[in-house]
N, C-alpha and C positions, 0 to 999 in steps of 0.2 A: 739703122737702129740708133746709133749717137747720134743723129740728126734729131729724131723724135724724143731724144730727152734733151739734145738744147732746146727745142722747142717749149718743150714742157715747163723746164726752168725759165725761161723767160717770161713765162706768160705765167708763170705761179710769181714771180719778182715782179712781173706788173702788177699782179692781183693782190699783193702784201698790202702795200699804202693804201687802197681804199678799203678793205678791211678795218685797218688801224682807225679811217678816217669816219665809218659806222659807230664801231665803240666809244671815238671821242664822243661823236653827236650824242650818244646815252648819257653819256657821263658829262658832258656840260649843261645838259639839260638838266640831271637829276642834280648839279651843284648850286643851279639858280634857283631849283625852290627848296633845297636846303638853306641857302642863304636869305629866302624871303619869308622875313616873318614866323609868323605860326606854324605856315605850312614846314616848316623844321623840325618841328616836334611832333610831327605826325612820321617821319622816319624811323623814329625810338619807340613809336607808341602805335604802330600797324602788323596787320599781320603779314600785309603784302604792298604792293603796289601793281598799275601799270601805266608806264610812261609814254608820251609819245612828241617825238622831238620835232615833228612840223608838221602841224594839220593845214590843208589849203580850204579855203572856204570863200566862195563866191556866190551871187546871183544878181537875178532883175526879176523880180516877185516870184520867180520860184529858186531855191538856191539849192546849194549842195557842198558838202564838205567830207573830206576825204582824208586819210592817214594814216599811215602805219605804227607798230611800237612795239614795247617788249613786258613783258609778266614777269614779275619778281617775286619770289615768297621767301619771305623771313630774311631778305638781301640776295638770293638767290634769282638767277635768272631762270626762269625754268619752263617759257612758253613766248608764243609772240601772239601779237592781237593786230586787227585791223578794226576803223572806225569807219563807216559811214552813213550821213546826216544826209537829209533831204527835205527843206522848208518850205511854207509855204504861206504866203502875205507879203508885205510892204518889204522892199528890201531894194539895197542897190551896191554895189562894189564888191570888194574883195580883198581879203588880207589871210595872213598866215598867224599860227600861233602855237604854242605849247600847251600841252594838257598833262596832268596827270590825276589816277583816281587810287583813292588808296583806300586799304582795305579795314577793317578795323578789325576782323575777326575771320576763323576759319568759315563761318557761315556764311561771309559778304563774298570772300575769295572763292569757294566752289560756288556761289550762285553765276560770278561772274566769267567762270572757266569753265565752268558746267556745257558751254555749247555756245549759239546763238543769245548772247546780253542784247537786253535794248535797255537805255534810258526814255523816260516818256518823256510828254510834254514839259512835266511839271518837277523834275529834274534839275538843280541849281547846281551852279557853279560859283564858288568864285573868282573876279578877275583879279589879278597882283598888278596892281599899277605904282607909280612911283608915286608916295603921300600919302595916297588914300587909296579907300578898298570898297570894291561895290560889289555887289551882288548882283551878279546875272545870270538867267538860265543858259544851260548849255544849247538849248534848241530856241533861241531867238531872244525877244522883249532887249536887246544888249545891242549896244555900240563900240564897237571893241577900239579901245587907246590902251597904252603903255609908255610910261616914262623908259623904258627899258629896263632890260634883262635885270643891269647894274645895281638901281634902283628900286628894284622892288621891295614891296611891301603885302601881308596880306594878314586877313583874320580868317578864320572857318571853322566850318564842325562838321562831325560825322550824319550823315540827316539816313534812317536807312542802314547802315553799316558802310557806308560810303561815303569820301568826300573829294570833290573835286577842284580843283586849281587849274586855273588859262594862266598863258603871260602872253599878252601880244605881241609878233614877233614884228610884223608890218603890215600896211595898206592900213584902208579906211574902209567900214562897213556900217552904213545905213540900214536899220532894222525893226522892223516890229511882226514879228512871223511866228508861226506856230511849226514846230515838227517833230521827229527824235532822233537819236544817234544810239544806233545799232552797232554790236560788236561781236566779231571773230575770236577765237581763239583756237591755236595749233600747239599741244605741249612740243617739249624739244623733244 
């Protein structure tokens, strides 16, 4: 029996630090679009958010992108989400990147937790680059650069009750594709 609780304990002392090392991921992600721009004042002025600290995105004219995150209402965490995108035209490479979409109102936030979310086609984003600020859809027409995290800058609006921010985190991705990114959600 004291065997199976040193066991225990050690393997809950292994499991401490990557815990810790989850939470940071949230919280250094939600500090870099705090600190980029506009998207700042959309923390004071939503009703929610959800973040997601690394999408992967790849292809060769069909692509796909993938990634986890977490549901916030009024600073509260109170659900997690998953994203996945599947495109389709001109494309080549592969990078990684930050998303977040924030909510403006209780109506934007139960449509998006309500179940199965998708963004359509026609669904924009904007990227936070260092200097300038573009406008790219989240499901293609974009080339994803970033001066980095540090650097960033950005402009945006709610289009919808929704508005969304990328930061690219790395790689290079050639694009001119159509698709959309569909989303999960599981309260806590």
């Amino acid at each position: 029996m004291t065997r199976i609780k040193h066991s225990f304990l050690v393997l809950l002392l292994l499991a401490f630090p990557f815990a810790s090392a989850w939470a940071d991921e949230y919280t250094e992600t939600i500090s870099v679009f705090k600190g980029a721009g506009e998207s700042a004042s959309f923390f004071n002025n939503s009703y929610g958010f959800a973040v997601f600290p690394s999408i992967g995105k790849g292809g060769i004219g069909i692509g796909g992108a993938h990634g986890k995150g977490r549901v916030y209402k009024q600073g509260t965490h109170v659900g997690n989400t998953s994203m996945t995108q599947v495109t389709i035209g001109l494309q080549l490479g592969g990078q990684a990147f930050s998303q977040i979409i924030f909510f403006e109102d209780q109506r934007a936030f139960d449509e998006f937790t309500g179940g199965n979310f998708e963004f359509g086609a026609q669904a924009t984003a904007v990227a936070i680059t260092a200097g300038a600020s573009a406008a790219a859809t989240t499901t293609g027409d974009s080339a994803g650069t970033s001066g980095g995290k540090r650097d960033a800058s950005t402009v945006g609006s709610y289009h919808k009750g929704m508005a969304t921010f990328t930061v690219a985190k790395g790689g290079l991705m050639f694009e001119a594709s159509l698709g959309g990114q569909k989303f999960s959600y599981t309260p806590l």
